[in-house]
N, CA and C of each residue as an Amber inpcrd file, in Angstrom:
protein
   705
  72.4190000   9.8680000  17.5270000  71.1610000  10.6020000  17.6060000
  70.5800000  10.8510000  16.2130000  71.2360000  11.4200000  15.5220000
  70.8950000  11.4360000  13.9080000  70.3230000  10.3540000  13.2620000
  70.9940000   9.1070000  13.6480000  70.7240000   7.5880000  13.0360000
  69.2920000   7.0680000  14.2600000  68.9760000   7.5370000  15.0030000
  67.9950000   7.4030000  16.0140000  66.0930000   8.1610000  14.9380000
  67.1850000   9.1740000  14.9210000  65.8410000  10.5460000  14.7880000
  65.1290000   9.8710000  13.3370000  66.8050000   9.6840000  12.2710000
  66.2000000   8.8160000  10.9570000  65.2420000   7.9870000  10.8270000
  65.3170000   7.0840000  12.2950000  64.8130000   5.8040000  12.0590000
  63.1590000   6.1880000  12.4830000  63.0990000   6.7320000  13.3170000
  62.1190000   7.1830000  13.4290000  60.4720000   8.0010000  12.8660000
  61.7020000   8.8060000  11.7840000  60.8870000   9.3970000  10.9120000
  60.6050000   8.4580000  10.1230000  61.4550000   7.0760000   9.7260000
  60.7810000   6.4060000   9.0580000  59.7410000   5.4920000   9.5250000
  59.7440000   5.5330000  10.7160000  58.6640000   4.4120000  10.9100000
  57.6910000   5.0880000  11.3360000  57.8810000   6.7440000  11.5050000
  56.4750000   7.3810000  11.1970000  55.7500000   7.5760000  10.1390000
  56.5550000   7.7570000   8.9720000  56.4760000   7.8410000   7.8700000
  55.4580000   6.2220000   7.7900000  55.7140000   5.6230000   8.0650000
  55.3640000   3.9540000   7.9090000  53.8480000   3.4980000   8.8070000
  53.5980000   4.5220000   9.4830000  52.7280000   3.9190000  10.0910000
  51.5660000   3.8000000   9.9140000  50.9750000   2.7660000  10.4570000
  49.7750000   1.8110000  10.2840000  48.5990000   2.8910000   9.6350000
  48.5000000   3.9490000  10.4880000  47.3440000   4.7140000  10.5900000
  47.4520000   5.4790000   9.5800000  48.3060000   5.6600000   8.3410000
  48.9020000   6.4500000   7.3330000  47.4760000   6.3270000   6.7080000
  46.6510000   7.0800000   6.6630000  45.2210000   6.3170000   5.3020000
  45.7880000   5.8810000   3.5990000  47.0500000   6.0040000   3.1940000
  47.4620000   5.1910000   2.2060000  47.5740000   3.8150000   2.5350000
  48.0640000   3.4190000   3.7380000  48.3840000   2.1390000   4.1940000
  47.2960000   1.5330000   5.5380000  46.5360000   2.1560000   4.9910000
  45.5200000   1.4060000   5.8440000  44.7350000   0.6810000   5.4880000
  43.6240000   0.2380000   6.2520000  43.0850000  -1.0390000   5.6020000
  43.4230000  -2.6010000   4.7890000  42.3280000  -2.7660000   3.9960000
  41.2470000  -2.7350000   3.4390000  40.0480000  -2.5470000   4.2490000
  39.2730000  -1.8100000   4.1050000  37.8270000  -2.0970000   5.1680000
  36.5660000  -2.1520000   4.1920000  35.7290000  -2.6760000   5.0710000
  34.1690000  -2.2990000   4.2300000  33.1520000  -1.8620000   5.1990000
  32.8780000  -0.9130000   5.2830000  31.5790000  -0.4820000   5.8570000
  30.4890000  -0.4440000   5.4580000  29.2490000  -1.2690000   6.4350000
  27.6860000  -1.6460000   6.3710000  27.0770000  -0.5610000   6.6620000
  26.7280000   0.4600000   6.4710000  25.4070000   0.9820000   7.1740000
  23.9300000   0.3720000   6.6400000  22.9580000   0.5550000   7.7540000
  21.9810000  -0.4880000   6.8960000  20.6630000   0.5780000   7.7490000
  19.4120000  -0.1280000   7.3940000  18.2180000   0.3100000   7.5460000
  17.4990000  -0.6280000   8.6860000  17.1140000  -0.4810000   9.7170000
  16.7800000  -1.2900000  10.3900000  16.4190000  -2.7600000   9.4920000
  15.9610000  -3.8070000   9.2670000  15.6910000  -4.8190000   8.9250000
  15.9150000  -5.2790000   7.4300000  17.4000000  -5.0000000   7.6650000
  17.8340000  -5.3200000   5.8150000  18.8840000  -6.3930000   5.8140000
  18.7510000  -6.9400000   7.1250000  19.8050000  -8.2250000   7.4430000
  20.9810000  -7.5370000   6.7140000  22.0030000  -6.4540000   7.4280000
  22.8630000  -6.1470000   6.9260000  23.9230000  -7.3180000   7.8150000
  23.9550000  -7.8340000   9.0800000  25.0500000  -8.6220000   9.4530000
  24.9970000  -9.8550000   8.8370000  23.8550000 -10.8610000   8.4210000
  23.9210000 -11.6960000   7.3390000  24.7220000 -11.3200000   5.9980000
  23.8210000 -10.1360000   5.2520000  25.1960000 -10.2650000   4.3220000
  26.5710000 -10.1150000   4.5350000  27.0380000  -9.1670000   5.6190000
  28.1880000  -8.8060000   5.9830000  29.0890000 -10.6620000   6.0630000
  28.7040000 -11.4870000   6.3590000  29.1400000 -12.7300000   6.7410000
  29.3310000 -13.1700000   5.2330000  28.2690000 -13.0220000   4.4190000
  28.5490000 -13.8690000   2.9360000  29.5170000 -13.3080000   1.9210000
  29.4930000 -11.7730000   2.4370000  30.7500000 -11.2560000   1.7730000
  31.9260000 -11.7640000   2.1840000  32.0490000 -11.9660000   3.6470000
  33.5830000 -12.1720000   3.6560000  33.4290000 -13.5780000   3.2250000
  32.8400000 -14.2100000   3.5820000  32.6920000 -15.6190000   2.7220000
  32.8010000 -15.5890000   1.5070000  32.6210000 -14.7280000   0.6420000
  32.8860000 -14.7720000  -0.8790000  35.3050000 -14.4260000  -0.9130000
  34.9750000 -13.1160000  -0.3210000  36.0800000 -12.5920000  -0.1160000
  37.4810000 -13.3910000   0.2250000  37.1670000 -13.9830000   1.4320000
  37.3630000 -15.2930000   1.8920000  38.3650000 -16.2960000   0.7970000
  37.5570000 -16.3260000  -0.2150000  37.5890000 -17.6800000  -1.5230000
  38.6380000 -17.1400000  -2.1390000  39.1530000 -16.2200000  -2.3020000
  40.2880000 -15.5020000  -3.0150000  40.9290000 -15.5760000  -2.3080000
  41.0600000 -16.8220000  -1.0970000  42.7780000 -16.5000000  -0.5260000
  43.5640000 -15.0910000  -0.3030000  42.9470000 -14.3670000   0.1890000
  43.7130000 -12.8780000   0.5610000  44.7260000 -13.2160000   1.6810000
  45.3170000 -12.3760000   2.0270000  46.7610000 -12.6780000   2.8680000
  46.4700000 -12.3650000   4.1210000  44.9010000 -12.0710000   4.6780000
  44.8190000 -12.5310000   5.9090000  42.9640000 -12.5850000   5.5340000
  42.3610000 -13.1610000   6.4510000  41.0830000 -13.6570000   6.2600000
  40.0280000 -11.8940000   6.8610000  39.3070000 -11.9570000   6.2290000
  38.3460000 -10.9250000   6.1920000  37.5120000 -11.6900000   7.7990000
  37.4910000 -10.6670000   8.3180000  36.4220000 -10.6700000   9.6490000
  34.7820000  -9.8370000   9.4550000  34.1030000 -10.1670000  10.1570000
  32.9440000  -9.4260000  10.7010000  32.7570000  -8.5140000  12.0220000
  32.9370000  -7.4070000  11.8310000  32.8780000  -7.1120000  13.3220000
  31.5740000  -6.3520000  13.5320000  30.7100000  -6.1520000  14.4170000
  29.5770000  -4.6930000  15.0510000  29.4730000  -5.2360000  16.4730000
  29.2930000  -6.5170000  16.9210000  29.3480000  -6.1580000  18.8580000
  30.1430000  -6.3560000  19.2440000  31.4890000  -6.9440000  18.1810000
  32.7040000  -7.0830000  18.9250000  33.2840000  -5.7530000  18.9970000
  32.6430000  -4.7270000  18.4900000  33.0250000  -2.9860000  18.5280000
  32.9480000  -2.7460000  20.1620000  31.9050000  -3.3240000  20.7230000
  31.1810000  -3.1440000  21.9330000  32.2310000  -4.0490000  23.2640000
  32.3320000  -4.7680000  22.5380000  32.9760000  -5.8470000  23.7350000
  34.7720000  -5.5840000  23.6530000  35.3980000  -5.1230000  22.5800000
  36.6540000  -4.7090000  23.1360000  37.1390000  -3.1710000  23.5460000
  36.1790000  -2.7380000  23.5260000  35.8050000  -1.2670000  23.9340000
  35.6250000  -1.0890000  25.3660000  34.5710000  -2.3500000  25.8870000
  34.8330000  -2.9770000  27.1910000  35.9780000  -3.2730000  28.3530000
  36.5730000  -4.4640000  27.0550000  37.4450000  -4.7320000  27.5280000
  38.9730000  -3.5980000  27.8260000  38.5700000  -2.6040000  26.9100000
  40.0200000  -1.4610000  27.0290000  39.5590000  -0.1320000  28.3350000
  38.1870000  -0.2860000  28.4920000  37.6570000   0.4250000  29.6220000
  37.1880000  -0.5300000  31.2110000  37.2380000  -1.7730000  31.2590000
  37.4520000  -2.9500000  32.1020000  35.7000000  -2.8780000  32.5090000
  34.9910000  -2.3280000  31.8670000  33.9920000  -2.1730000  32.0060000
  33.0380000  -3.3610000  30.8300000  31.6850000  -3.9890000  31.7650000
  30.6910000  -4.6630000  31.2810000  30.6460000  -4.2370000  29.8850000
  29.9200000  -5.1740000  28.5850000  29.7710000  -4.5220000  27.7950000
  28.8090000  -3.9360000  27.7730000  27.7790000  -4.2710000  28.0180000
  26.4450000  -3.4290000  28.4480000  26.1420000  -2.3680000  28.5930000
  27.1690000  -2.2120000  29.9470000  27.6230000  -0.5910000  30.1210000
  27.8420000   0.2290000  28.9040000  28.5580000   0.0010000  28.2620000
  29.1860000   0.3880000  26.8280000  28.0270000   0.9110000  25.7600000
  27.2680000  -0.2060000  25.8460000  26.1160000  -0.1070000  25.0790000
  25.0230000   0.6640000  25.6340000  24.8810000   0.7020000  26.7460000
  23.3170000   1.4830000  27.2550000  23.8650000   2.9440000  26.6860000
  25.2200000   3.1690000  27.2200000  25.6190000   5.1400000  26.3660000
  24.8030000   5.4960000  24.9800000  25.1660000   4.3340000  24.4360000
  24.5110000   4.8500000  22.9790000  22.9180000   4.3480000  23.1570000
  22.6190000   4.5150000  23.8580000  21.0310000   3.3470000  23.7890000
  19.9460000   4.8460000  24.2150000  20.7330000   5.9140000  24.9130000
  19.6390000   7.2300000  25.2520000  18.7230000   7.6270000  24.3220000
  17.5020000   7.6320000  24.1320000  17.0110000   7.6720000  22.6130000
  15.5150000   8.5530000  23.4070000  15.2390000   9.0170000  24.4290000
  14.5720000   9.8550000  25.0910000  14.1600000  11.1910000  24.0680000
  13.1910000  11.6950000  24.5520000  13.2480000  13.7650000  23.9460000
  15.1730000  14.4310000  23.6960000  15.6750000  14.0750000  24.9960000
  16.6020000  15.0160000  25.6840000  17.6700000  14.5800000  23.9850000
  18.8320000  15.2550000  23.9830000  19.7100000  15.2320000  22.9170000
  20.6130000  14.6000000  23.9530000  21.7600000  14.0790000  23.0160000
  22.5070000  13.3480000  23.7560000  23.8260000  14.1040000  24.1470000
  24.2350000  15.2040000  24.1040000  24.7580000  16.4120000  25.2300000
  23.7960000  17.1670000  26.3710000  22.6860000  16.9280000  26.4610000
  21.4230000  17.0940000  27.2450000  21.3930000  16.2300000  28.5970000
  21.7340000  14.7100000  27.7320000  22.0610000  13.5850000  28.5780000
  23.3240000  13.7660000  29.4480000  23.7860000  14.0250000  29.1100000
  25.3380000  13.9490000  29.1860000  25.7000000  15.1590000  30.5470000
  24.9690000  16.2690000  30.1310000  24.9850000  17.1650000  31.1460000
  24.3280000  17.1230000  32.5340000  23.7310000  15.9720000  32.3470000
  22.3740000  15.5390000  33.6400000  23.7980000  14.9110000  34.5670000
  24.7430000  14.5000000  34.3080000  25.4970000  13.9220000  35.1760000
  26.5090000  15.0460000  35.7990000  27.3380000  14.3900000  36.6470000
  28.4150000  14.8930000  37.7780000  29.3750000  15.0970000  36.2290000
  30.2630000  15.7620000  37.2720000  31.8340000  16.2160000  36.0150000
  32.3890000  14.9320000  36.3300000  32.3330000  14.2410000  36.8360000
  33.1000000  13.1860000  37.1910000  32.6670000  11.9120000  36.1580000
  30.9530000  11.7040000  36.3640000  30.1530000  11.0470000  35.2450000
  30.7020000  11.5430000  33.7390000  30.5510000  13.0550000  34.1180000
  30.5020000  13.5130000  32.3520000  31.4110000  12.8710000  31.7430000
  33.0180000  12.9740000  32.4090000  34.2430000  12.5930000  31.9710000
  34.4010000  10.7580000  31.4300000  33.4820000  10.2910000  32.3170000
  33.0590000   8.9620000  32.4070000  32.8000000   8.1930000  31.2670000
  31.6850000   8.9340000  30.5510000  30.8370000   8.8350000  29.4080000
  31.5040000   9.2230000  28.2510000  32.1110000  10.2770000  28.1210000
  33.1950000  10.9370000  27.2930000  34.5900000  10.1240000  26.2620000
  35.1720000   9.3890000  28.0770000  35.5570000   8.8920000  27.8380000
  35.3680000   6.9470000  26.8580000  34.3130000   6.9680000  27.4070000
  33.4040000   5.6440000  26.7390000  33.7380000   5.8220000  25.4260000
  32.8390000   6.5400000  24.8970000  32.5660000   7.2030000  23.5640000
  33.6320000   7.6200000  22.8630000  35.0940000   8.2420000  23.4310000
  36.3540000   8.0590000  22.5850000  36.7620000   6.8010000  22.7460000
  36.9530000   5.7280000  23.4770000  37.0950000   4.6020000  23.1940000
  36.5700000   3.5880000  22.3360000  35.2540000   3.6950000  22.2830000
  34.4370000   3.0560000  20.7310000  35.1850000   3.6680000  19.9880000
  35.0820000   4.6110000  19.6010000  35.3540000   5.6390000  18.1280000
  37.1570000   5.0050000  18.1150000  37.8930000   4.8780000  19.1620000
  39.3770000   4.4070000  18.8720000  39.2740000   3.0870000  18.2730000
  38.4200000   1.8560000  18.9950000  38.1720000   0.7880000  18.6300000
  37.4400000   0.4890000  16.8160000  36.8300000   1.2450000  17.1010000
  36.2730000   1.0360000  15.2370000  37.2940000   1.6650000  14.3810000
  38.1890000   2.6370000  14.7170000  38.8240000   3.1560000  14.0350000
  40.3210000   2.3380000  13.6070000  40.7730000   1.5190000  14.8570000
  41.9880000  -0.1190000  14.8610000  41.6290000  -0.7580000  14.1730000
  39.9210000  -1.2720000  13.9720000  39.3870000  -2.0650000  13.1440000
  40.0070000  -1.9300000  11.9380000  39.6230000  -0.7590000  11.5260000
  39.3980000  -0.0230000  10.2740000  40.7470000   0.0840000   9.4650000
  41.4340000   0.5270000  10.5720000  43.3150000   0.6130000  10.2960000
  44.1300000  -0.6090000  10.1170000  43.7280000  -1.6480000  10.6270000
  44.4310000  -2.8570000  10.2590000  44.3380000  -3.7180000   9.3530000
  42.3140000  -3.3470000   8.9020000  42.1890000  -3.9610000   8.0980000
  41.6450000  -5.3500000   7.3460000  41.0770000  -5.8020000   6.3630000
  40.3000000  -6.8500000   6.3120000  39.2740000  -7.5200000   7.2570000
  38.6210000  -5.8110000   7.3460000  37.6180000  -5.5220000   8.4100000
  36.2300000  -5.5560000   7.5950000  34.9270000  -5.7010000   7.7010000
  33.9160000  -5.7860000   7.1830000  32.9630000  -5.1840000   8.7150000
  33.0780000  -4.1060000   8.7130000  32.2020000  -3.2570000   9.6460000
  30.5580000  -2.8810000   9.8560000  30.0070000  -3.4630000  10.3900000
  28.1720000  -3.2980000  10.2370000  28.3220000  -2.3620000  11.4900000
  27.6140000  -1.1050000  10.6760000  26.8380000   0.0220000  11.4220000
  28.3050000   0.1600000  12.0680000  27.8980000   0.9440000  13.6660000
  28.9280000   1.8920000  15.0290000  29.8260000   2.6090000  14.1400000
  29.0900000   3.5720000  12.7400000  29.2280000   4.5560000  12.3090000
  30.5510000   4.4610000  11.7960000  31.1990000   3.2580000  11.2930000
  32.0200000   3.1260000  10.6850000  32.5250000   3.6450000   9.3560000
  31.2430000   4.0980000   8.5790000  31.3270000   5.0870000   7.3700000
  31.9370000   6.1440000   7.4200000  31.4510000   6.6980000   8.6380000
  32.3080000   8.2630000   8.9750000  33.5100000   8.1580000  10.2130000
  34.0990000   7.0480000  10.8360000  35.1130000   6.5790000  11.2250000
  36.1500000   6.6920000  10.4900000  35.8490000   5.7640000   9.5450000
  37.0730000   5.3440000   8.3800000  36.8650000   6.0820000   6.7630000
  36.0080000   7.3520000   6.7820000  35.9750000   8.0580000   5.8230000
  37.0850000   8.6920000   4.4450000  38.2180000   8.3710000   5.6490000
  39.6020000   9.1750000   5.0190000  40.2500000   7.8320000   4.3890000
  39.9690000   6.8810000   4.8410000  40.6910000   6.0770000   4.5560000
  40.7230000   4.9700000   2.7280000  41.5690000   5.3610000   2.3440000
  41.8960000   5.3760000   0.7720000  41.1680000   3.6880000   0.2720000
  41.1980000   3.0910000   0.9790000  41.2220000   1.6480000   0.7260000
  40.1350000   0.9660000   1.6490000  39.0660000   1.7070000   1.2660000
  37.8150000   1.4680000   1.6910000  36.3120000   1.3130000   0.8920000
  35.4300000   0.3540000   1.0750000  34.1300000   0.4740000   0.3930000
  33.1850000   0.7410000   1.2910000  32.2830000   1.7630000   0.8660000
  31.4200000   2.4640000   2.6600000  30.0630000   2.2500000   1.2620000
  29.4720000   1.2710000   2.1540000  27.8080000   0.4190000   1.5610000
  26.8170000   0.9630000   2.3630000  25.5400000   1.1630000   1.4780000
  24.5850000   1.5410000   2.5870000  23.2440000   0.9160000   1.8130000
  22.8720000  -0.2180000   3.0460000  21.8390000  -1.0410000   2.4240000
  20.2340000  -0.2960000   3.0210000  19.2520000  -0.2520000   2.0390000
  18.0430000   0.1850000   2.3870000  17.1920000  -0.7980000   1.6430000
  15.7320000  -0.6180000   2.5700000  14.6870000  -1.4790000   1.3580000
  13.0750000  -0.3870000   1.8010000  11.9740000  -0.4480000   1.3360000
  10.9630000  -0.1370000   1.5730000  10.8400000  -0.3490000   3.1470000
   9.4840000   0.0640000   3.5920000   9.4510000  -0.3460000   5.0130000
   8.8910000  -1.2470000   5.3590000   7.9910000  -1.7410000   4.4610000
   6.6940000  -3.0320000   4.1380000   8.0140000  -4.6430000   4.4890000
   9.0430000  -4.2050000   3.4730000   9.9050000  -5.3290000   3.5380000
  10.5840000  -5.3230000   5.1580000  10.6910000  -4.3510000   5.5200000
  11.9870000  -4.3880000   6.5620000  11.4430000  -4.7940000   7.2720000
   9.7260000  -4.6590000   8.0860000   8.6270000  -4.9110000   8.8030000
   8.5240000  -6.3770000   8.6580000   8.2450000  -6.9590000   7.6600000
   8.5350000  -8.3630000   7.2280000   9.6180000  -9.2860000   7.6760000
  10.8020000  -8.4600000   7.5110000  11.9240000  -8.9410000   7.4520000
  12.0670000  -9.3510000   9.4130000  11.6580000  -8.1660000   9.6200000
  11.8520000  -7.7040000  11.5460000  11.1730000  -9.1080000  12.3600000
   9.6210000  -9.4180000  11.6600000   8.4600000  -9.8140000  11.9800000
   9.0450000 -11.5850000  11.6330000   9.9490000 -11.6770000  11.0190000
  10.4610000 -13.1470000  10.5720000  11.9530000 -13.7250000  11.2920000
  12.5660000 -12.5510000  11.5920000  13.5600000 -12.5860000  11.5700000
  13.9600000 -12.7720000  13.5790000  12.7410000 -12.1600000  14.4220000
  12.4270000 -11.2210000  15.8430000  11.3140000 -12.5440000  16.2580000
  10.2530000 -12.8750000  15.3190000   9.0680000 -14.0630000  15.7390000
   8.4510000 -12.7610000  16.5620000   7.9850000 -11.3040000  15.5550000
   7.0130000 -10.2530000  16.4060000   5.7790000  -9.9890000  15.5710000
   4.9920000  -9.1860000  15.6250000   3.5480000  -9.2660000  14.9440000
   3.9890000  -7.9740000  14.4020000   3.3020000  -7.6190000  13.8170000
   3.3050000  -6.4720000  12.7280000   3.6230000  -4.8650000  13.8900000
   3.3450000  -5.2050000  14.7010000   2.6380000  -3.4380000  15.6770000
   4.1280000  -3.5050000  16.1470000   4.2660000  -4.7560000  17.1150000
   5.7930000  -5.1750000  17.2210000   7.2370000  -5.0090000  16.4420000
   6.6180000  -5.4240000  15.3130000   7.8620000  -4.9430000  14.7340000
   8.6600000  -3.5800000  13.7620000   7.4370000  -2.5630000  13.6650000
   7.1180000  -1.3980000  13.7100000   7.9910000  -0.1170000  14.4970000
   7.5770000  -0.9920000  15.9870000   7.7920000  -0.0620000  17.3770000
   9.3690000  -0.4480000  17.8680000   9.9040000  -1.9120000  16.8050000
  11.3970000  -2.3960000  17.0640000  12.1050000  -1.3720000  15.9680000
  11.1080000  -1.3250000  15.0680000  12.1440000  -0.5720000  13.5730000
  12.4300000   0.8160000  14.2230000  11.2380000   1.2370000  15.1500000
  11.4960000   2.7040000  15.6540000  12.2870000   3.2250000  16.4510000
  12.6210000   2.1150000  17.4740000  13.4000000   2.0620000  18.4020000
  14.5750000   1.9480000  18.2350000  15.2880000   0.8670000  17.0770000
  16.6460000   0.4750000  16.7880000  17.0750000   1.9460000  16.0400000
  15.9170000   2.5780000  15.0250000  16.6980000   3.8050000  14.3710000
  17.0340000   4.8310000  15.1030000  16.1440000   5.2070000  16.1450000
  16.4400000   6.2750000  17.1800000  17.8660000   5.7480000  17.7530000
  17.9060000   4.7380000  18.1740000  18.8880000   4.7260000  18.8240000
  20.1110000   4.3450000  17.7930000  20.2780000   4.4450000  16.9870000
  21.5930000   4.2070000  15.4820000  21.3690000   5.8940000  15.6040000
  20.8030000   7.2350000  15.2390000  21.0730000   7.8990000  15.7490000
  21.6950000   8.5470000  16.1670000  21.5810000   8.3380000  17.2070000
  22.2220000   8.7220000  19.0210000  23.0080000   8.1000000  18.7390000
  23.8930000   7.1190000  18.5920000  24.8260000   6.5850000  18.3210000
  26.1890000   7.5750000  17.2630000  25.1950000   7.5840000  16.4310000
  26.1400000   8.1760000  15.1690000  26.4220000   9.9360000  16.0140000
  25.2000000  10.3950000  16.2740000  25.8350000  11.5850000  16.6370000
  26.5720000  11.9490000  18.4430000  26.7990000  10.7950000  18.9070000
  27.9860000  10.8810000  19.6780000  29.2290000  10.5310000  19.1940000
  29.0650000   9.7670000  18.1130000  30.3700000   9.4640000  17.6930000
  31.0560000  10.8150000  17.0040000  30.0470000  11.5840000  16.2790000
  30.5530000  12.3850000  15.4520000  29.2890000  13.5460000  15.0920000
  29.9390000  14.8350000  14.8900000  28.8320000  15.5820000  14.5820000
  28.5910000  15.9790000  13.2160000  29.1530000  15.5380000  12.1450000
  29.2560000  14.7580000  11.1960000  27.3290000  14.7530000  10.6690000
  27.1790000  15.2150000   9.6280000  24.9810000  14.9750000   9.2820000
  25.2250000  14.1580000   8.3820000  24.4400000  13.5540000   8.5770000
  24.1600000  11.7790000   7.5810000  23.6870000  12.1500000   6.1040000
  24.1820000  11.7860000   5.1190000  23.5700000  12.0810000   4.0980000
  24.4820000  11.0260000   2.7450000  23.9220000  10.4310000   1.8320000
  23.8200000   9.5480000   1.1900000  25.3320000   9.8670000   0.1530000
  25.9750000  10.8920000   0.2580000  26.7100000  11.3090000  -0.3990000
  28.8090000  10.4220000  -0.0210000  28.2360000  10.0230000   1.4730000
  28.9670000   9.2680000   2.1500000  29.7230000   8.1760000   1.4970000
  28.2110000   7.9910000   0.5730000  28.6750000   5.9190000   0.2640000
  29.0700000   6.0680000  -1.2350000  29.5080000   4.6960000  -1.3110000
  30.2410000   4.2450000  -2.7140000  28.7660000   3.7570000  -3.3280000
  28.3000000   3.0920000  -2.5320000  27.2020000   2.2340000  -3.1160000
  25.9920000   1.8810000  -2.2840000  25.0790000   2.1440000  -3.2370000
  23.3810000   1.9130000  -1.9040000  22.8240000   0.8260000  -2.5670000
  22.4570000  -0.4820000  -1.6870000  21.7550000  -1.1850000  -2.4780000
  20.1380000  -1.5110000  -2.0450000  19.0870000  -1.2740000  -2.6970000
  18.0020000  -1.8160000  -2.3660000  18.0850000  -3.1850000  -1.7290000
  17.6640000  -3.4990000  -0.8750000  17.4380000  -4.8440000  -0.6920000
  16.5040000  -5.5260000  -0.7320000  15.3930000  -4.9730000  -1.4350000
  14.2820000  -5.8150000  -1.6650000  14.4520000  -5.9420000  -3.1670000
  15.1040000  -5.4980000  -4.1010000  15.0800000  -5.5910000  -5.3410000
  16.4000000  -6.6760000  -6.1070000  17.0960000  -7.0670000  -4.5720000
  17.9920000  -7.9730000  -4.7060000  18.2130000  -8.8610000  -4.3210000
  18.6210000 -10.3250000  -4.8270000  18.6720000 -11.3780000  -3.3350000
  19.9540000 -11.4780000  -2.3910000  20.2220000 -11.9740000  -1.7780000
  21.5170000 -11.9190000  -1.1710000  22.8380000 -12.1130000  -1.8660000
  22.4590000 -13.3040000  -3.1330000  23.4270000 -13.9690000  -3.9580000
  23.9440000 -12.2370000  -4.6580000  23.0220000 -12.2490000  -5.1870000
  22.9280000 -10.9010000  -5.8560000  23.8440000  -9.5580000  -5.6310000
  23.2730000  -9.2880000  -4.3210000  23.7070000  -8.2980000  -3.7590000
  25.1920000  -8.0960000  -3.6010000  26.0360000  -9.3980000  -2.9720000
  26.9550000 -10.0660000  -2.5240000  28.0740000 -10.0160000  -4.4240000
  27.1850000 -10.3870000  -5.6790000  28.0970000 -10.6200000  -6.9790000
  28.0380000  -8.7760000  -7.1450000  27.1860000  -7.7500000  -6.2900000
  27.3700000  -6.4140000  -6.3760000  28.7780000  -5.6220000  -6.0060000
  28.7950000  -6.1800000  -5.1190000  29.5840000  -5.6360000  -3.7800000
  31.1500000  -6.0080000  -4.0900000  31.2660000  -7.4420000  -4.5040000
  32.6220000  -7.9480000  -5.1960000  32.5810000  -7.3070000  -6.3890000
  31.7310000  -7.0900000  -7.1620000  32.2430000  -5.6990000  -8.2530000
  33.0940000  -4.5660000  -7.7480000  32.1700000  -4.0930000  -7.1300000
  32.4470000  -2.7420000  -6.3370000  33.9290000  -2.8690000  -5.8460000
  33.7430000  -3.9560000  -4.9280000  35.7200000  -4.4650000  -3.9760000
  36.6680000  -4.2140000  -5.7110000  36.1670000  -4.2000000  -6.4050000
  37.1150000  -4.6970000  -7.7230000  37.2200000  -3.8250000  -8.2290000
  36.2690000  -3.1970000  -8.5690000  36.3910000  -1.3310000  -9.5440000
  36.9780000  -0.7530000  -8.3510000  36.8200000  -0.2680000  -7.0940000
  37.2440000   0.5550000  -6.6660000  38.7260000   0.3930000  -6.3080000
  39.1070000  -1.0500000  -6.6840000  40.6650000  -1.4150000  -6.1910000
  40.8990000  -1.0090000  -5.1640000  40.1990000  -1.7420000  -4.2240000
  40.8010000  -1.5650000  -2.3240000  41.8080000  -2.8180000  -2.2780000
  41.3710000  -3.4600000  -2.8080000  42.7500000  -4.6470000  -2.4110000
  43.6000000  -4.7390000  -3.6900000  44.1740000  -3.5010000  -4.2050000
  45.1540000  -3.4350000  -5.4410000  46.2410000  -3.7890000  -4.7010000
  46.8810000  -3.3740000  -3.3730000  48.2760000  -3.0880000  -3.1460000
  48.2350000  -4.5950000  -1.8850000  47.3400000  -5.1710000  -1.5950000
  46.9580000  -6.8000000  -0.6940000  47.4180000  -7.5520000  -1.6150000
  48.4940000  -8.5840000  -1.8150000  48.6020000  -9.6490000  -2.3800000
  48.0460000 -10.7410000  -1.9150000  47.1470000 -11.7540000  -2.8410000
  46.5390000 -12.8920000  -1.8440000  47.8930000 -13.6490000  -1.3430000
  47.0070000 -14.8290000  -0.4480000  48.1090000 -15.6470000   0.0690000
  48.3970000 -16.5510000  -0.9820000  49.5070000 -17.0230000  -0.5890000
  50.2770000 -17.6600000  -1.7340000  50.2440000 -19.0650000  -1.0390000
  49.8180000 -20.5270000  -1.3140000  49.8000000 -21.4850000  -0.7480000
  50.6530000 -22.6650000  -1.3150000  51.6190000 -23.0910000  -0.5640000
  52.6440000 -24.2890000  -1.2080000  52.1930000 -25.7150000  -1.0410000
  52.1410000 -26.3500000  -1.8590000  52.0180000 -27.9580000  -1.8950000
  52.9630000 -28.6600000  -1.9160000
């Protein structure tokens, strides 16, 4: 029993979720139309090139779809919860249903928040937005980014990016932020404020190349992957 209890404490001591031994992650928050999942892709593509000892991913709807899959539920489903973007607040919402619903929804919403949070814990994760900044906040071996640009650009960006007209893509920028939102504050009651991030980058004052030789600074001064050895490859 002694040699039982030992072993134990050590592999609590050891575990995954320890925020010393967690990660590496990077978290996107972005501004409606700042192509934050494009860059999210060229980073790990840069990241990538350094042979790290396991390959950097992209995740934001796969947040949605194994969240799904751990509730056996559509992803859709998953997604309309956070999609309430009405007058009502989203405990307002929440109360319009049965105790049976309430529990329903509740439960949804701790399951995202578990799912971004596995992400986050295992590691060589590159997270866009589902409030991953304040998910993985604690966690030692993390870079939490928050991309913004003017609104002229993002409108542009929406209007190129969507094939919408100017009024169109306006009433999309309005819609996606309301509902990022509602999102963030079911996940957490947690108030948004810029103090969060390591690093904000304009994105109209940068190009992607740019942005991307930023960000691998940043991975580097802040030493998130000090204690990651890359992979080692034999010929």
């Amino acid at each position: 029993m002694n040699y039982l209890n030992k072993r134990l404490k050590e592999e609590k001591s050891f575990k995954k979720d320890s925020t010393s031994m967690a990660g590496p992650v990077i978290t996107i928050s972005r501004e409606v139309g700042c192509n934050g999942l494009k860059l999210a892709h060229l980073i790990a593509k840069r990241l990538n090139e350094q042979k790290p000892a396991t390959d950097w991913k992209v995740l934001s709807k796969e947040v949605f779809h194994q969240s799904a899959k751990a509730l056996n539920l559509e992803p859709e489903r998953v997604r309309r919860i956070f999609k309430q973007t009405d007058k009502y607040t989203f405990d307002e919402i929440l109360k319009a249903f049965s105790d049976r619903q309430f529990k329903s929804e509740r439960r949804i919403i701790k399951t995202v928040s578990e799912v971004v949070r596995s992400f986050a814990v295992d590691g060589f994760a590159i997270i866009v937005g589902r409030a991953g900044h304040i998910i993985a906040n604690d966690i030692e071996c993390a870079l939490h980014i928050r991309l913004v640009a003017p609104l002229e650009y993002r409108i542009k960006t929406i209007m190129e990016n969507n094939r919408l007209n100017r009024e169109e893509a306006i009433a999309f920028i309005r819609k996606v932020e309301n509902e990022r939102i509602v999102f963030r504050k079911a996940i957490s009651k947690t108030k948004f404020n810029e103090e969060m991030f390591d690093l904000t980058i304009n994105r109209a004052y940068f190009s992607d190349e740019e942005a991307v030789d930023i960000i691998e600074y940043a991975v580097n001064k802040k030493k998130i992957l000090a204690d990651f050895k890359p992979k080692i490859e034999y010929y």
